[in-house]
C-alpha positions in Angstrom: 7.2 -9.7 -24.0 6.8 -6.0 -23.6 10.0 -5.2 -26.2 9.5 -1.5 -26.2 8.8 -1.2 -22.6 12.1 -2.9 -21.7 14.1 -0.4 -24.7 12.1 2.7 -23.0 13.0 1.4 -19.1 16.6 1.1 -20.3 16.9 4.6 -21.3 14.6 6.1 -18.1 17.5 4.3 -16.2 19.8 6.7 -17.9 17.4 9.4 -17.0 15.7 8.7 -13.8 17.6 7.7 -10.7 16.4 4.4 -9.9 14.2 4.1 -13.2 11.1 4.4 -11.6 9.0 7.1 -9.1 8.0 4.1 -7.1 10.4 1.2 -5.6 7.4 -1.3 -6.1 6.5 -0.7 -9.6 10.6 -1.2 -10.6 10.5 -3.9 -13.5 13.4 -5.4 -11.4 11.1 -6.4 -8.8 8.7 -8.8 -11.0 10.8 -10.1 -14.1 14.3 -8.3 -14.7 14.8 -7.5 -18.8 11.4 -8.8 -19.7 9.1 -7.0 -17.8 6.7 -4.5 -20.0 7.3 -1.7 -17.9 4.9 0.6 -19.2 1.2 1.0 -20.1 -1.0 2.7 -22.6 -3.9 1.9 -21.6 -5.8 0.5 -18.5 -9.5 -0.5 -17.6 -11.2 -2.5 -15.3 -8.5 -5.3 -14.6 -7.3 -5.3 -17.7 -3.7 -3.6 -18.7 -2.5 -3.0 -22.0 1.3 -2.9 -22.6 3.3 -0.3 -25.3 3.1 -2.9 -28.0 -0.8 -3.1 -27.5 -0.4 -6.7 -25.8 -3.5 -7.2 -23.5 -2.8 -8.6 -19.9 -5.1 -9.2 -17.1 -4.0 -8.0 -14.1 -3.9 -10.4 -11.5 -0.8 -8.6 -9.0 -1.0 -5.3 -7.6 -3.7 -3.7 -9.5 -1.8 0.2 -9.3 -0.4 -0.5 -6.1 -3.8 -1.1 -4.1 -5.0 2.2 -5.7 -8.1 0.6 -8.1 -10.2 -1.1 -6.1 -13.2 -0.2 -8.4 -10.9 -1.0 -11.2 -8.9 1.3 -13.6 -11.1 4.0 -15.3 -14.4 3.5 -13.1 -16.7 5.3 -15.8 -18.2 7.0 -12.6 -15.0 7.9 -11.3 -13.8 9.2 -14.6 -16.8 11.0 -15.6 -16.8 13.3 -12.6 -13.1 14.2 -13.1 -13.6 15.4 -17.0 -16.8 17.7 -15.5 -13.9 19.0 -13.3 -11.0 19.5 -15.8 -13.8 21.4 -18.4 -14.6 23.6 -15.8 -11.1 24.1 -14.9 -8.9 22.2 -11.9 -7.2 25.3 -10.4 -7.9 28.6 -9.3 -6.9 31.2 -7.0 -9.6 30.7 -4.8 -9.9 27.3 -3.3 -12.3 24.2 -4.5 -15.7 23.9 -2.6 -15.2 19.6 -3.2 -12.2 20.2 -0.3 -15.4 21.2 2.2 -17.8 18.7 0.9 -15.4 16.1 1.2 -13.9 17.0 4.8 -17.3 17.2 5.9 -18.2 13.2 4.1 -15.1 12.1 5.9 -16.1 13.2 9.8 -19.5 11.5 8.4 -17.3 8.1 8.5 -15.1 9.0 11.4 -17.5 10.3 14.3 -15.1 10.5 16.7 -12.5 12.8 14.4 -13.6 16.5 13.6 -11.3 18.0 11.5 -9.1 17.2 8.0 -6.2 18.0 6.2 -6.0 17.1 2.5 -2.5 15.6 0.5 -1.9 13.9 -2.5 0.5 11.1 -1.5 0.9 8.8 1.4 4.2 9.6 2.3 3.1 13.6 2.7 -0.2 12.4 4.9 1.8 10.6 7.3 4.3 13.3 7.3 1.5 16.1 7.9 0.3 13.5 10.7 3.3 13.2 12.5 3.8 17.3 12.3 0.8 17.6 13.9 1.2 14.7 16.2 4.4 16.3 17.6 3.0 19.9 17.7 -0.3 18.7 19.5 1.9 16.3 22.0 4.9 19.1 22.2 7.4 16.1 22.9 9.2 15.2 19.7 9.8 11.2 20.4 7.5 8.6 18.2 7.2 4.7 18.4 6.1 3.1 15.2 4.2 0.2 13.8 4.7 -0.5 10.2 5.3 1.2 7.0 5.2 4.9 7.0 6.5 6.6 3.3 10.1 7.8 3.0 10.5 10.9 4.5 13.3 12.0 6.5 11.4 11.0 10.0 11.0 7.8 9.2 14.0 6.5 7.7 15.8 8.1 10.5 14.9 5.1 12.9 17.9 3.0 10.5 20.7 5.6 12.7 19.3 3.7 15.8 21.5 0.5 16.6 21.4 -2.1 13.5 18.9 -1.9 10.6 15.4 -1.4 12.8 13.1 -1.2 9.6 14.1 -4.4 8.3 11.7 -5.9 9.7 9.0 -3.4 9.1 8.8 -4.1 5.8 11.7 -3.5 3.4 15.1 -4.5 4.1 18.5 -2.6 2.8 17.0 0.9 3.4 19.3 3.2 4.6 19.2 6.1 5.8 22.1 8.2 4.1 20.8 12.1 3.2 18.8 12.0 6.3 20.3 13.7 9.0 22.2 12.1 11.8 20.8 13.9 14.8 17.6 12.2 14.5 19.0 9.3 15.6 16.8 8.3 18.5 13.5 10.3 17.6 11.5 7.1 16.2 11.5 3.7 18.0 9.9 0.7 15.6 8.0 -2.2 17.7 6.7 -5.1 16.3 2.7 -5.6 16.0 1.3 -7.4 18.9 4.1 -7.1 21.3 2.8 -4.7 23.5 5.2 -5.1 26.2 7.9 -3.7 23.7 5.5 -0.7 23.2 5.5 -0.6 26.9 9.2 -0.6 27.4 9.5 2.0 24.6 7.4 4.6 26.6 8.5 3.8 29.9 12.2 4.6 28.5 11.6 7.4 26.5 9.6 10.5 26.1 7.7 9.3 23.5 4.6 11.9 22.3 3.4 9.7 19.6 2.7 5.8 18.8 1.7 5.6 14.8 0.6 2.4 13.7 -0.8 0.3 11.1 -3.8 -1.4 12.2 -2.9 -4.1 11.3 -1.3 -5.4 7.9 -0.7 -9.8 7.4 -2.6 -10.5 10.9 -4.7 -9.1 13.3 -4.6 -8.3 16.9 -3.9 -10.8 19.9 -4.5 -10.3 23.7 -6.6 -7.1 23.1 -3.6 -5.4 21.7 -4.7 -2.3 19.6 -6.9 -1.5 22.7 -3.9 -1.8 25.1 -2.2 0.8 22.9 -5.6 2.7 22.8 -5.2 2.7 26.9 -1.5 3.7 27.0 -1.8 6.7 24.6 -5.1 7.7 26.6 -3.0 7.4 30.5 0.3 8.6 29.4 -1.3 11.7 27.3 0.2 10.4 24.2 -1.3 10.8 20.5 -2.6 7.9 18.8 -1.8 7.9 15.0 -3.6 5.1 12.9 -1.9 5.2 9.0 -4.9 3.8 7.1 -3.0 4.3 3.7 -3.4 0.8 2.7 -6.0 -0.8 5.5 -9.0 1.7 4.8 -12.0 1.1 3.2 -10.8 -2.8 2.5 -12.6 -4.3 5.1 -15.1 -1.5 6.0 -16.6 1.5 4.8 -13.5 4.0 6.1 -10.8 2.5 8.4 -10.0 -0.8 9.4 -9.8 0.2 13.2 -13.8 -0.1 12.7 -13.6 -3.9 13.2 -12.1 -3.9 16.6 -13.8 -1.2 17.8 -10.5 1.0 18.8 -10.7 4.4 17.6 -7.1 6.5 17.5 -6.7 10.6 17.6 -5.8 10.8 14.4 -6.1 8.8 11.2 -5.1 8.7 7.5 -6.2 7.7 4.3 -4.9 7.4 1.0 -4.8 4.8 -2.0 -8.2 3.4 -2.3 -9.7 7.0 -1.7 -9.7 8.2 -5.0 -9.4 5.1 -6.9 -6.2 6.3 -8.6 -6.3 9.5 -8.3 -4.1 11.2 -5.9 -6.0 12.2 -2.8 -4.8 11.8 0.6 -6.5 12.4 4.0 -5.5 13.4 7.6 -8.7 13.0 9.9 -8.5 13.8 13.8 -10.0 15.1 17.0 -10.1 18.8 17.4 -7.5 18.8 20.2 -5.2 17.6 18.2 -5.7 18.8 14.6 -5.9 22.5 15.9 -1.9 21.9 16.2 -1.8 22.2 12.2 -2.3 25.9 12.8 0.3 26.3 15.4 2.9 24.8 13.1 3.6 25.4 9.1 1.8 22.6 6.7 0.9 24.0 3.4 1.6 23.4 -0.4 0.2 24.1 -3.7 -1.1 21.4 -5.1 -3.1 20.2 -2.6 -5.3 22.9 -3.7 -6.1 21.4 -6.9 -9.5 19.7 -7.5 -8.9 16.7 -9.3 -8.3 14.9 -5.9 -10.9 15.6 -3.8 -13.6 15.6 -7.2 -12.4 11.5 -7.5 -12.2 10.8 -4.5 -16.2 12.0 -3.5 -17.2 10.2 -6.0 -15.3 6.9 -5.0 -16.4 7.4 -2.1 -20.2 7.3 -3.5 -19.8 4.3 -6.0 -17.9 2.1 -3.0 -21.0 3.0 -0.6 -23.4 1.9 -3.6 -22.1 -1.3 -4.2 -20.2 -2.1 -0.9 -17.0 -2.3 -2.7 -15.4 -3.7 0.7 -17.4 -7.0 0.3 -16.7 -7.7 -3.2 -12.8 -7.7 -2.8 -12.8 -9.4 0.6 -14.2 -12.5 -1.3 -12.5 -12.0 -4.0 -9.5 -12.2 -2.0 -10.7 -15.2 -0.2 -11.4 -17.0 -3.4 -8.0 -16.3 -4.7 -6.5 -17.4 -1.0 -8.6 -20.5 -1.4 -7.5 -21.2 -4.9 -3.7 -20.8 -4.0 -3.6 -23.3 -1.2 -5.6 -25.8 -3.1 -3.1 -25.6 -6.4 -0.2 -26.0 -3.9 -2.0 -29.0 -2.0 -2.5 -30.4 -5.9 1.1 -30.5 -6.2 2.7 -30.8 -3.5 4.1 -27.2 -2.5 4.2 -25.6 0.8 3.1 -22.4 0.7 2.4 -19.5 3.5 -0.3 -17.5 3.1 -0.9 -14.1 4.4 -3.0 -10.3 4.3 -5.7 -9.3 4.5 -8.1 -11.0 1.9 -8.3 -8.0 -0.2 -4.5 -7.9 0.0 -3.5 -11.1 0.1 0.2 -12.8 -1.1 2.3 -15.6 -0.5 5.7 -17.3 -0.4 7.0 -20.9 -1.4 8.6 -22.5 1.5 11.6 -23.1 -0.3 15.4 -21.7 -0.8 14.3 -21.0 -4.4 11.4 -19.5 -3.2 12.5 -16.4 -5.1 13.4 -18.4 -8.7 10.1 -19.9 -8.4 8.5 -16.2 -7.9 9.8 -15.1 -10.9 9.2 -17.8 -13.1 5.2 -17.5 -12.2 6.0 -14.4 -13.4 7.7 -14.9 -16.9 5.2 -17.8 -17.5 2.4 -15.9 -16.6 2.9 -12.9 -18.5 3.2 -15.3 -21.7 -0.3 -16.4 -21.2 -1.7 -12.9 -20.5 -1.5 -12.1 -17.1 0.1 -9.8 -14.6 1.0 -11.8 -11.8 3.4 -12.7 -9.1 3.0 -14.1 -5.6 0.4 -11.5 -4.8 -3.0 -10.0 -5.6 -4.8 -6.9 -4.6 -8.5 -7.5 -5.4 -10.9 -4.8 -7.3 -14.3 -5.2 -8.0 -13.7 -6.1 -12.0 -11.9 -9.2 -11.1 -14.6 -11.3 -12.7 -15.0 -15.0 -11.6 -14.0 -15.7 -15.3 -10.7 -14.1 -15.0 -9.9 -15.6 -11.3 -10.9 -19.4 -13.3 -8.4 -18.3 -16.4 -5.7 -17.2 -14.0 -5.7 -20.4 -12.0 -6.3 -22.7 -15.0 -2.9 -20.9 -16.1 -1.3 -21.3 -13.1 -1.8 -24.7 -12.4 0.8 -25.5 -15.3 3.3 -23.5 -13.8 3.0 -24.5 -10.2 3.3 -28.5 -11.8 7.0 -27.2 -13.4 7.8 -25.9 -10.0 6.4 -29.1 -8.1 8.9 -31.2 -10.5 11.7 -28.8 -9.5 11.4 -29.0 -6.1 11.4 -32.7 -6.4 14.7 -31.9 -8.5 13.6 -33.3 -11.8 14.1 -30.0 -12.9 16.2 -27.3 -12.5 14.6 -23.8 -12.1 17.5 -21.9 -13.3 17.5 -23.9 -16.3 13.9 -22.4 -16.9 14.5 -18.5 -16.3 15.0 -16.5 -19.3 16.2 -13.3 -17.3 17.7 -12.3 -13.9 16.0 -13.7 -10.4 13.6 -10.9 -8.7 14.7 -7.9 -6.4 13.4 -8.6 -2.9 13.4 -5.4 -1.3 15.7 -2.3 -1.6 18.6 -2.8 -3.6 20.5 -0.3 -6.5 19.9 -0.7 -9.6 23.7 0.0 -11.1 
């Protein structure tokens, strides 16, 4: 199983603090010392590993990036026009305009954008301009929000306050200790925490995610809507990972809530790197108060890609596809547990949907789906982010698969087996933890 991507990852730990650019795509996380690590080739839903072995992938298709798949020949073929006729110049690409002006399209209520190429930079640029528009330098967040120094500096507040945001064991050592107290986390539909927040503090920004395993109770994104609108404060929706899953362009659109500003990334350019900062005049206009700027987001790869996902998802409605995709898979998970008599939770979005055994080796079992999995060809583990080549063929094969796995884990949680006995490698990473 993936023998010269596990000899490569062992030296790129030598090389690369960490091993890996991205915490979630760490081999540790799905199947420590047997996970294939690396790709040479990808399209559709299909992976193939450095020893040519085939997989379908039925986990976290690029991180949520591919919903149209890897290599849409749409996609891909408006990106090669663009590197032939050259991705950078001293002037600036026309696609930035066109693209700005396809993204107000989708957003009526916002009137200006800012471009970047990652997540954690767009949230960064959004909380710049957040501060600069609101000139108070206080922000109460929702969710996750990258890694940058603003963020991670609500861990100097008492105890670990991103726990339970979404990754324990971050901490917040290199970021500097006299932002302690600038960001206040509050949990999703507990607005009289929000409430508390503000009254106590002078808070000039609430950034959320709309909403990420469950939606809103009581009226609650609206409540936050009315807060921000009375106490003057700016409204920040991080549509990273929510936009264009559910709708054509931001979640929000479902509950009829619209924030000041919003921002887009991973599904954008369907694995290219484009990120977006859309908002209201009033408060983008700060941008040019205050210094945001950097080379690379010049270059016209990104916004080339990302017009042109934005086209093909319109076309075919992209948003529909994976929702019932998702549901399908949902559907398909309860009924194998139900078969065999595991408890299971399920939660996300459709489109973003994963799970957990209800059991103290909920873990062991996670990574043996793994291991077993990738023997019969697929990339899986308790989660799966939909894209529009996930055939009905390949959701039938993956559960046909993983019905003989979950029957192995039904006989150890009635202990006629022991699941340690059955692991070939190390349990699974949950969350943040350091490599050597």
């Amino acid at each position: 199983m993936g023998k010269t991507g596990q000899e490569l990852y062992k030296k790129a730990k030598t090389l690369i603090p960490g091993g890996t650019m991205l915490l979630s795509k760490r081999p540790e996380m799905f199947l420590p010392d047997h996970w294939p690590s690396y790709f040479s080739k990808a399209k559709g839903c299909k992976v193939w590993d450095l020893d040519g072995k085939e997989y379908i992938d039925m986990t976290i298709m690029g991180i949520g990036t591919n919903t149209l798949g890897y290599g849409n020949d749409e996609v891909d073929a408006a990106v090669l026009e663009t590197v032939k006729k050259g991705n950078m110049s001293t002037f600036s690409c026309p696609e930035e305009v066109y693209l700005a002006e396809k993204l107000i399209e989708l957003n009526p209520w916002a009137d200006m954008v800012r471009f970047a190429r990652s997540g954690g930079e767009a949230n960064a640029i959004a909380i710049r301009i957040g501060r600069a528009a609101a000139g108070r330098d206080k922000v109460a967040i929702c969710g996750y929000h990258g890694w940058h120094d603003w963020y991670l500096s609500a861990n100097h507040n008492e105890g670990d306050e991103l726990s339970n945001h979404l990754l324990a064991g971050l901490s917040p050592i290199g970021v500097p200790k006299n932002l302690k107290n600038t960001v206040y986390p509050f949990h999703y539909n507990n607005f009289e925490e929000l409430l508390s927040i503000v009254d106590n503090n002078d808070i000039g920004v609430i950034k959320m995610e709309v909403m990420r395993n469950f939606g809103p109770e009581d009226n609650f994104l609206q409540k936050v809507r009315d807060l921000a609108t009375k106490r003057n404060i700016v409204l920040i929706f991080d549509e990273c990972t929510s936009g264009f899953r559910e709708t054509y362009g931001g979640i929000y659109k479902k509950f009829g809530v619209e924030p000041d500003l919003a921002m887009y990334g991973k599904t954008i350019g369907n694995g290219y790197a484009l990120t977006a900062v859309v908002g209201r005049k009033s408060v983008m206009e700060a941008a040019q108060k205050t210094f945001i700027s950097s080379t690379f987001w010049t270059e016209r790869i990104g916004p080339t890609a990302a017009l042109k996902t934005l086209e093909v998802m319109n076309n075919i409605k992209s948003w529909d596809i994976i929702t019932e995709k998702g549901k399908k898979i949902q559907a398909g998970w309860k009924t194998l547990a139900n078969t065999h008599d595991l408890s299971i939770a399920v939660s996300g979005i459709p489109s973003l949907s994963t799970y957990s055994f209800k059991s103290t080796n909920a873990l062991e079992y996670k990574t043996f789906i793994t291991q077993e999995m990738l023997k019969k060809g697929f990339l899986a583990s308790t989660n799966f982010y939909a894209c529009t080549e996930h055939k009905d063929q390949y959701i039938e094969s993956y559960f046909n698969a993983l019905d003989s796995v979950y029957k192995v884990i039904s006989d150890c949680e009635k202990e006629n087996q022991n699941i340690h006995d059955l692991l070939e490698g190390p349990v699974c990473h949950a969350g943040f933890q350091r490599l050597n």
